[in-house]
C-alpha positions as CSV (number, residue, x, y, z in Angstrom):
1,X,30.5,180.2,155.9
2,X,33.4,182.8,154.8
3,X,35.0,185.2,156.6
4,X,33.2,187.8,154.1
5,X,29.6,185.7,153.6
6,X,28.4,188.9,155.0
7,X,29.3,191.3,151.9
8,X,28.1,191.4,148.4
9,X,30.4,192.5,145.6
10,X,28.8,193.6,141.8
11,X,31.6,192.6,139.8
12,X,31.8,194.9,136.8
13,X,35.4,193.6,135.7
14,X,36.7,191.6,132.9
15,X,40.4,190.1,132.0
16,X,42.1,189.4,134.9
17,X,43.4,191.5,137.4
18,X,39.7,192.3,138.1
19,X,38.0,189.0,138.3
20,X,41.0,187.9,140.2
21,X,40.4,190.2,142.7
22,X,37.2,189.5,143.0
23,X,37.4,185.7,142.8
24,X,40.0,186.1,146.1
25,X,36.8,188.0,147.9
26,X,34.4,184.9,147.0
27,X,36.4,182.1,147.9
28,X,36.5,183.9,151.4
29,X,32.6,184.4,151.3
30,X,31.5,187.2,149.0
31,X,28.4,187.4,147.0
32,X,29.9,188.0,143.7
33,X,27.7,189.1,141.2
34,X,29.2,189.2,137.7
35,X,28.1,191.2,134.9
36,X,29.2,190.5,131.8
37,X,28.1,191.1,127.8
38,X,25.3,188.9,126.0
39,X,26.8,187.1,123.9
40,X,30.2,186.9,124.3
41,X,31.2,188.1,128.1
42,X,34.5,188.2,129.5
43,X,36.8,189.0,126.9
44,X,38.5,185.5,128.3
45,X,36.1,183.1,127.6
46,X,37.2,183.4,124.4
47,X,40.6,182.7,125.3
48,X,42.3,179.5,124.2
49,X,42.6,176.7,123.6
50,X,41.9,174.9,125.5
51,X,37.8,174.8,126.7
52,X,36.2,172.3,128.3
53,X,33.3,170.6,126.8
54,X,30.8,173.5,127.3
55,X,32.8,175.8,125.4
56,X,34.5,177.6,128.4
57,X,38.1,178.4,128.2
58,X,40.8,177.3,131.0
59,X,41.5,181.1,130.9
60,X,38.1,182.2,132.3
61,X,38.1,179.5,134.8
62,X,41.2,180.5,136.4
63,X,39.4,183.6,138.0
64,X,35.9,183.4,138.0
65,X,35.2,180.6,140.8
66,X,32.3,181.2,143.0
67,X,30.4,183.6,140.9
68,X,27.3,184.4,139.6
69,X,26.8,185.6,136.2
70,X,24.3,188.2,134.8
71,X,23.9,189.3,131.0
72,X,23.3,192.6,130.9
73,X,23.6,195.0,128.2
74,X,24.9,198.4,130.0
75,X,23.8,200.5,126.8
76,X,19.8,199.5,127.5
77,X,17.9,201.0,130.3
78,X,17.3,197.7,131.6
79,X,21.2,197.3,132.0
80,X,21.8,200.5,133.4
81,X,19.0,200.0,136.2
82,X,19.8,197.0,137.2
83,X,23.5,198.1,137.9
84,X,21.9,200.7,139.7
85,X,19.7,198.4,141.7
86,X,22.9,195.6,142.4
87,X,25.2,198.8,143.4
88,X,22.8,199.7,146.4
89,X,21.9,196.4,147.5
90,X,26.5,195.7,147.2
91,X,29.0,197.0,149.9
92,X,31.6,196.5,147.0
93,X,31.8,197.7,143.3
94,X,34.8,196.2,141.4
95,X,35.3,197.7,137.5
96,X,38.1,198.3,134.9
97,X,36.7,200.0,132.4
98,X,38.6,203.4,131.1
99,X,38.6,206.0,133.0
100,X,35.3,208.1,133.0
101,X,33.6,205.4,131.2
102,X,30.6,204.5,133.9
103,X,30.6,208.1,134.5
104,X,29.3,208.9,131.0
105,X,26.9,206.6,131.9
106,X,25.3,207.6,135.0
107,X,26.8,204.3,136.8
108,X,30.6,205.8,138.0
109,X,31.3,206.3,141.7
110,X,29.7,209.6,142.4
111,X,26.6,208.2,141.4
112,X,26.2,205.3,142.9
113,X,27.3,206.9,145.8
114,X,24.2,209.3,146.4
115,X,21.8,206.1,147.4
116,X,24.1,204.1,148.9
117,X,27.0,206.2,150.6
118,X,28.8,203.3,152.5
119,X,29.7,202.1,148.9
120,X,33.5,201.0,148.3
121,X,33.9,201.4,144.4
122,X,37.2,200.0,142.9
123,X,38.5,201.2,139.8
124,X,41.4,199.5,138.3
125,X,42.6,200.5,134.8
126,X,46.1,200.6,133.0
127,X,47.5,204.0,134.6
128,X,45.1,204.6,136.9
129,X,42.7,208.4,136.8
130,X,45.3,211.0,137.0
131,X,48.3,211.6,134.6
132,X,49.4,211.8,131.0
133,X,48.2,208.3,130.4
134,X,44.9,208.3,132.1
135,X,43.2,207.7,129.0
136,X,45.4,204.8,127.3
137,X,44.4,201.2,127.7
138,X,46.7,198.9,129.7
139,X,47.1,195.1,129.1
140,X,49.8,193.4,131.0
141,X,52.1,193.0,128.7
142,X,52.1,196.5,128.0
143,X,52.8,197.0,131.8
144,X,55.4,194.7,131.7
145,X,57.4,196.4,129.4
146,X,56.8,200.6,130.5
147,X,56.7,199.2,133.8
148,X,60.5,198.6,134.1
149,X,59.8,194.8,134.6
150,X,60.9,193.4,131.1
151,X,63.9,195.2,131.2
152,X,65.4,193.0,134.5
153,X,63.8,189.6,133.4
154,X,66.0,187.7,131.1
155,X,69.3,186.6,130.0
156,X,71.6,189.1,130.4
157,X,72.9,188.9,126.5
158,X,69.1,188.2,125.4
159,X,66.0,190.4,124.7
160,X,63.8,191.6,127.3
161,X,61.5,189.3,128.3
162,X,57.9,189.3,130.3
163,X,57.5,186.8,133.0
164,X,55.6,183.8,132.2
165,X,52.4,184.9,133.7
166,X,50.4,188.2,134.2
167,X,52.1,189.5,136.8
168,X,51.6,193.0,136.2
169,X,47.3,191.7,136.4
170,X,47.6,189.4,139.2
171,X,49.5,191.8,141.6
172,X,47.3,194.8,140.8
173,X,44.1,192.0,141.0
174,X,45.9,191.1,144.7
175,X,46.5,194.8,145.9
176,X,43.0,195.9,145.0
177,X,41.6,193.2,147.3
178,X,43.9,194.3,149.9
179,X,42.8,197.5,149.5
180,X,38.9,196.9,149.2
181,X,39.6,195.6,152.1
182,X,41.4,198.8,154.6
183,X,38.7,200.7,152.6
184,X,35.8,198.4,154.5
185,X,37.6,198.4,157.8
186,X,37.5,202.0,157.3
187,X,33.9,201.9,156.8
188,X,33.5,200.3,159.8
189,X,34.7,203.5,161.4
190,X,33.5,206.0,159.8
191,X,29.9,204.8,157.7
192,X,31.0,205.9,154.7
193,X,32.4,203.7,151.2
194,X,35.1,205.8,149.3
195,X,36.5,204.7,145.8
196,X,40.0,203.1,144.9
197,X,41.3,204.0,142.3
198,X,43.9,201.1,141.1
199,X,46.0,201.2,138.5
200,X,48.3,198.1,137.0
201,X,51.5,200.7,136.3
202,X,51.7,201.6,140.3
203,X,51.0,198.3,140.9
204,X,53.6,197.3,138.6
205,X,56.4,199.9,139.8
206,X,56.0,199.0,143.7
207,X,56.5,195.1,142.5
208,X,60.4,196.3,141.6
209,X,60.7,196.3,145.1
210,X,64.4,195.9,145.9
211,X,65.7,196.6,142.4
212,X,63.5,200.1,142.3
213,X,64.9,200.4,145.7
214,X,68.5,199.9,144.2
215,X,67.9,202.6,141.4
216,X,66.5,205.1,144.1
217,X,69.7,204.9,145.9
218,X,72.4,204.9,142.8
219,X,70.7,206.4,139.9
220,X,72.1,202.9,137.9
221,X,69.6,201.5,135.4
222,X,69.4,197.6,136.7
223,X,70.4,195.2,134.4
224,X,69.2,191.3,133.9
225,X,70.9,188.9,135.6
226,X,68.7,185.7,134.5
227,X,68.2,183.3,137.2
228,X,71.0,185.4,139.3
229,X,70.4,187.6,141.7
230,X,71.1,191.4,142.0
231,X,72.4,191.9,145.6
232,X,72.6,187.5,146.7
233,X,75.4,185.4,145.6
234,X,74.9,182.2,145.1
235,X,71.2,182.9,144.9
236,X,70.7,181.4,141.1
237,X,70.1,177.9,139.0
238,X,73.5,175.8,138.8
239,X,73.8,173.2,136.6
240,X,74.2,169.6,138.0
241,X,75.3,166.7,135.8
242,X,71.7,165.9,134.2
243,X,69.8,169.5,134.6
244,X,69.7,172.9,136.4
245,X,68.6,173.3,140.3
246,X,67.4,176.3,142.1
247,X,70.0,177.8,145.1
248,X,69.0,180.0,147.3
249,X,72.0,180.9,149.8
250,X,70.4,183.5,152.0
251,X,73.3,184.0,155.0
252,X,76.9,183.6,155.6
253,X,76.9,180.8,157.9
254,X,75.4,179.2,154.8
255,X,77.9,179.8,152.7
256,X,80.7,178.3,155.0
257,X,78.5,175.3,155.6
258,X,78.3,174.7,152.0
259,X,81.5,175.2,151.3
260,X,82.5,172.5,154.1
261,X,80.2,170.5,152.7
262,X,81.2,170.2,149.2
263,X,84.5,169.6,150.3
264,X,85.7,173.4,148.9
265,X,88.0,174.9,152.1
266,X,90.0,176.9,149.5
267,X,86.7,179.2,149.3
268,X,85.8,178.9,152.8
269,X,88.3,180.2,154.0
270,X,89.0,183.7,151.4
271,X,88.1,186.5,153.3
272,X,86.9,188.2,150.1
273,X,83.9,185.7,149.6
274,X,83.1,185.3,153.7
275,X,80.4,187.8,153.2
276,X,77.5,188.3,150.5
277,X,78.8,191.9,149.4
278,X,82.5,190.5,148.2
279,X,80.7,187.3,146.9
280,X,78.3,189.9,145.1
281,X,82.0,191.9,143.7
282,X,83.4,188.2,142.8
283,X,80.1,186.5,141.3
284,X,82.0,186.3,137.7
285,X,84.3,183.8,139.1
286,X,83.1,182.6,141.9
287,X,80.1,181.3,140.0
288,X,81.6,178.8,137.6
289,X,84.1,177.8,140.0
290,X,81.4,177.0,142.5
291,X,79.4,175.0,139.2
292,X,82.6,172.8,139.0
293,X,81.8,171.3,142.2
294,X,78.5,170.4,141.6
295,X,79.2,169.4,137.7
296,X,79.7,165.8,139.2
297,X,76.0,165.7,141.0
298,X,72.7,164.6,139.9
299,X,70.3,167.3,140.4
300,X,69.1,165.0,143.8
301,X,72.7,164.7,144.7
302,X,73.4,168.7,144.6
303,X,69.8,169.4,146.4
304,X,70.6,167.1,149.0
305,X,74.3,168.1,149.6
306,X,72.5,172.2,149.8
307,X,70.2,170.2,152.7
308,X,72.8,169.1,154.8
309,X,74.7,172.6,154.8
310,X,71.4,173.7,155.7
311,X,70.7,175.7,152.3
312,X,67.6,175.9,150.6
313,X,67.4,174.0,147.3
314,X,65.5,172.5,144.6
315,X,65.0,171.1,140.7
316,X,63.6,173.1,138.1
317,X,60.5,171.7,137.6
318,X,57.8,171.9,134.9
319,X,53.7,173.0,136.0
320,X,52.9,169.3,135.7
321,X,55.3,168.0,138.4
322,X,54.6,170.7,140.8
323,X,51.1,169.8,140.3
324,X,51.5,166.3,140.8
325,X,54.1,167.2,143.9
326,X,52.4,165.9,147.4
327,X,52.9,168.9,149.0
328,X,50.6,170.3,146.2
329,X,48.0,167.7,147.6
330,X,48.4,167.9,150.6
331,X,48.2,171.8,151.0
332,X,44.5,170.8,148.9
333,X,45.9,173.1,145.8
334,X,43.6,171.5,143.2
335,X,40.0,172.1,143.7
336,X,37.4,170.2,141.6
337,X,33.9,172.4,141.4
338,X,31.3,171.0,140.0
339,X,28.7,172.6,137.6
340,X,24.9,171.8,138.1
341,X,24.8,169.7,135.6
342,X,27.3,167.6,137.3
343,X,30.5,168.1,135.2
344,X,33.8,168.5,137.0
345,X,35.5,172.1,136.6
346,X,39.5,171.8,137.9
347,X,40.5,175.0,139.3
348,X,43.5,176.3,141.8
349,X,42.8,175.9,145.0
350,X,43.1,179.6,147.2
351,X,46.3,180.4,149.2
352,X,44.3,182.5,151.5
353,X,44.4,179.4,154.7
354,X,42.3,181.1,157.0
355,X,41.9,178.0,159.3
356,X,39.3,179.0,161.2
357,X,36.8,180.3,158.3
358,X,38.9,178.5,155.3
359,X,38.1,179.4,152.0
360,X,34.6,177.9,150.2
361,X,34.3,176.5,147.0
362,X,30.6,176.9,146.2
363,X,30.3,177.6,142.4
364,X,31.8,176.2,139.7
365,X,32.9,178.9,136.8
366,X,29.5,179.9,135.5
367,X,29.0,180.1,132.3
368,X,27.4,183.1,130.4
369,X,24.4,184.5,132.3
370,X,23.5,181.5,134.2
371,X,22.7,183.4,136.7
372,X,20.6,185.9,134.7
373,X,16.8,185.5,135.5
374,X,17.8,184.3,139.7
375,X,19.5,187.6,140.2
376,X,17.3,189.9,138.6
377,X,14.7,188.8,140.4
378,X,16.3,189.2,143.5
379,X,16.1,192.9,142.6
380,X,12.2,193.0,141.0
381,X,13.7,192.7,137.8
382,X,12.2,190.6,135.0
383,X,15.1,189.3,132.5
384,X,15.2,191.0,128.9
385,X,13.4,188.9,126.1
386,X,15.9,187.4,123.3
């Protein structure tokens, strides 16, 4: 059992940041009920390529482990009643539709709240309930961009360009969890649920971390720097003789290491590079000086010369070789779930390692109200008729 097989969760989210967060609150436990559209459900099942045999798209599977799926249209009385009848059986209500939405329809916070006051209700939506924006939808990408984030990720002499994977959805997906959390300890205290109201443009603004930090102190717009760094030099890719590796020089005594170690006393000893703020002033040449020296290395050479000086290194890999990487393996990263009809579902593995109540794989990604006629009868419900 999980450290939260004591707590139910009606999961009224689609996309991602929603089903994420609730998909990190069943691996650990949870009852996670999901609700989702006849007929076509989570905007991600449609999603792809690629789907598995069933139909289901990879894109769906990557959040929805360890749920159970109800059909329910919310615009029928049935639909509306039975959200009412999950919400007071559930210490947890996750949702991202717009702002006001479930209110309109009898099914927002205030109202659940009257028969079932210990209720924590989590909105998360593009800007969050107060502000300008309130009403404007708010895909990731869109975040990425009036968030600040596209503007630092890139070449420097290139376009702005979004990270490679939704960020903006899996860090909003990761606080509301965190905060669904506090808002249960809090509970604990005090009897009563409250509601959270998330939003993916704070969420995206407090992930600029050092560079917001940077602006709050200088008033300079940031800039890209690549696969530099803003305030750590060398903290970047190089290029070896056949690729690029990863160098992450985090201290001064690594730097003089390093330098002794590729043979480079000239730099070692210039008191204008001995600490990271004059390497940070000197990056323009520093940089392609310091690539000269590693120009004669293989990419296993360079990360093992960066070992010796005691400085953490690495190749540029691809998804498949970290995948196939050991450590991968051995830190039990890829988890098979198996549907009931026996067919394999490979999913990644939770990086919440409680060891003492470790995360459970019970469910495979269900598909489209599987779970329809067991949990509506769990609440005296009968299903709708097709």
């Amino acid at each position: 059992m999980g450290s939260l097989s004591h707590l139910r969760v009606l999961d009224l989210s689609r996309i991602l940041a929603g089903p994420y967060c609730t998909q990190m609150l069943a691996d650990l436990g949870a009852d996670v009920v999901k609700v989702e559209r006849p007929g076509a459900g989570d905007d991600t099942r449609g999603w792809g390529p690629p789907f598995d045999e069933s139909g289901m798209s990879a894109y769906f599977a990557a959040a929805n482990r360890n749920k159970r799926s109800v059909a329910l249209d919310l615009k029928t009385d049935l639909g509306r009643e039975a959200v009412r009848r999950l919400a007071v059986r559930s210490d947890v209500v996750v949702e991202n539709f717009r702002a006001g939405h479930l209110d309109a329809m009898g099914l927002g916070y205030d109202a659940l709240a009257v028969s079932n006051p210990g209720l924590v209700f989590c909105s998360i939506t593009g800007f969050g309930s107060t502000g300008p924006r309130r009403d404007e939808p708010g895909y990731d990408f869109l975040i990425q961009a009036m968030g600040g984030l596209m503007a630092i990720t890139g070449d420097p002499d290139g376009e702005p360009m979004k990270v490679g994977v939704a960020v903006a959805d899996l860090f909003a997906g990761t606080l509301a969890a965190v905060a669904i959390l506090a808002a249960l300890a809090g509970r604990g205290q005090s009897g009563r649920g409250q509601r959270i109201d998330m939003s993916l443009y704070d969420s995206q603004l407090s992930m600029l971390a050092n560079v917001a930090s940077s602006h709050l102190f200088t008033g300079v717009e940031p800039r890209r720097y690549g696969n530099a760094h803003p305030n750590i030099v060398p903290y970047q890719t190089l290029a070896a003789s056949d690729g690029r590796f990863a160098l992450a020089l985090g201290s001064d005594g690594q730097w003089a290491a390093l330098c002794r170690e590729l043979g480079r006393d000239d730099l070692a000893i210039r008191l204008d590079l001995a600490t990271n703020a004059g390497r940070v002033v000197g990056r323009d040449s520093l940089i392609p000086d310091l690539e000269r020296s590693f120009a004669a290395l293989t990419v296993d050479e360079a990360v093992a010369a960066c070992s010796r000086a005691g400085v953490p290194a690495g190749p540029v890999r691809g998804v498949a070789e970290a995948f196939n990487d050991p450590q991968t393996a051995a830190r039990q990263m890829i988890v098979e779930t198996r549907r009931t009809d026996g067919t394999i579902v490979p999913t990644v593995g939770s990086p919440l390692a409680l060891l003492a109540t470790p995360p459970v794989y019970r469910l495979a990604p269900p598909r489209l109200g599987e779970h329809t006629a067991e949990v509506l009868g769990e609440i005296g419900l009968d299903p709708p008729s097709d």
